[in-house]
N, C-alpha and C positions, 0 to 999 in steps of 0.2 A: 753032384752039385758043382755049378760051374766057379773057380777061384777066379774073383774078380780084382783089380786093386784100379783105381782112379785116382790122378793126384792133378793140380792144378798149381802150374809155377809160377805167379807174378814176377819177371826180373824188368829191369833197362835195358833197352837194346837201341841203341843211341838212333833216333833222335824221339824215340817213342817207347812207351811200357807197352809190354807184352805178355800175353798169359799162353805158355803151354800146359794146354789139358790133354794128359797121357793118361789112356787106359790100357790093361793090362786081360783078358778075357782067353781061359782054355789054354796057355800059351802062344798066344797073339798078342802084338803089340800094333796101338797106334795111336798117333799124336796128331791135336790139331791146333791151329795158331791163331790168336785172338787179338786184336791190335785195340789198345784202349785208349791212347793218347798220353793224355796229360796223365799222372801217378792216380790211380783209382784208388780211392777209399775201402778198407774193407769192408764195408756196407754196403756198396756199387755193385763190388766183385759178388760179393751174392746174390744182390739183386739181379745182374746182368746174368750170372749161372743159372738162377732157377727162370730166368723170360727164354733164355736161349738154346739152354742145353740139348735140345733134341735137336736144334739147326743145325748142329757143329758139322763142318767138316773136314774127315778125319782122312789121312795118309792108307794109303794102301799098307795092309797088314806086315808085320815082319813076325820072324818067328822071337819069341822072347827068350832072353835069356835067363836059366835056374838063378832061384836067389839063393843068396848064401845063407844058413842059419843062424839064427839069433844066437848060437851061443859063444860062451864068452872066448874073444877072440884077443892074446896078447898087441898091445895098444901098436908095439913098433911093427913086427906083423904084419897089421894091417897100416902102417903106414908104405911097409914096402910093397905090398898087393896094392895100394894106391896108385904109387907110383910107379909100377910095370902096367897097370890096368891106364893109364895116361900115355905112355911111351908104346903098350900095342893099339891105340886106337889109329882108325885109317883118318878120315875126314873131319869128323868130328862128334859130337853125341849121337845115341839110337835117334833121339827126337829131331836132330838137325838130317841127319840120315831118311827119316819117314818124313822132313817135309820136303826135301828133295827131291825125295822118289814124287811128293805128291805136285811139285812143283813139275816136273817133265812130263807128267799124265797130263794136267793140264796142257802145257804146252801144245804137245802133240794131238789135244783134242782141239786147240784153239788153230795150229795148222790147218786139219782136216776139214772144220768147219771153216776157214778164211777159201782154202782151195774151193772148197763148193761153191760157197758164195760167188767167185771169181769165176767159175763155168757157169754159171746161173745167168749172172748179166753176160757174159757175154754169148752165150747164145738166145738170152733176148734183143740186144744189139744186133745178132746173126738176124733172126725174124724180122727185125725194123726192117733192116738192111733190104733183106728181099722183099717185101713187102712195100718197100718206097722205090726198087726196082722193075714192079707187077704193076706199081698203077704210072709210072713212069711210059711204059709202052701199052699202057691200055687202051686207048684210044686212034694208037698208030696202024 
């Protein structure tokens, strides 16, 4: 059976609230980003999860990391695992890491499609071109 975990973070992220919805599936991870405005109600956030939840979209997979187990862990401990787990991170969170990655997917498919575009007209501008060249001497 597959271990699933979903969680869904309302914070502020100045000048608008935001909901990261991170799921957890097989050990894969991925998050995606939800932009609500003004401070959502929690009777929105549900309403707005159950109208949308299958449109989400989510970051290209990462591999997840093992959770630690629930048993009981002395308090200072895990204050020092804290703070070495702060001091090794690269960039920033998993979830700011997978919208990264998903922010240069885009990109790079918003390039690809701009270039196309951009050879599109201009070799229909190319056919104008000969085209108003062929009846230019047509009659000569």
């Amino acid at each position: 059976m597959a271990d699933v975990s979903v969680t869904l973070t309302v914070l502020f992220d100045e000048p608008f609230w935001v909901g990261l919805y991170e799921r957890e599936t097989d050990g894969r991870y991925e998050v995606a980003r939800v932009v609500f405005g003004a401070e959502p109600k929690d009777y929105e956030v549900q309403a707005w999860l159950l109208a949308n939840a299958y449109t989400l979209r989510f970051s290209p997979s990462l591999e997840s990391v093992k959770r630690i187990s629930n048993e009981r862990v002395n308090p200072k401990r895990r204050q020092r695992q804290a703070v070495r787990q702060l001091e090794n991170t690269g960039i920033g969170t998993r979830a700011q890491q997978a919208l990264s990655l998903l922010r240069e997917q885009n990109a790079v498919q918003r390039r690809e499609r701009t270039k196309e575009e951009k050879e599109a007209e201009a070799a229909h501008q190319f056919q104008l071109h000969q085209q108003k060249r062929r009846e230019k001497h047509r009659g000569h």
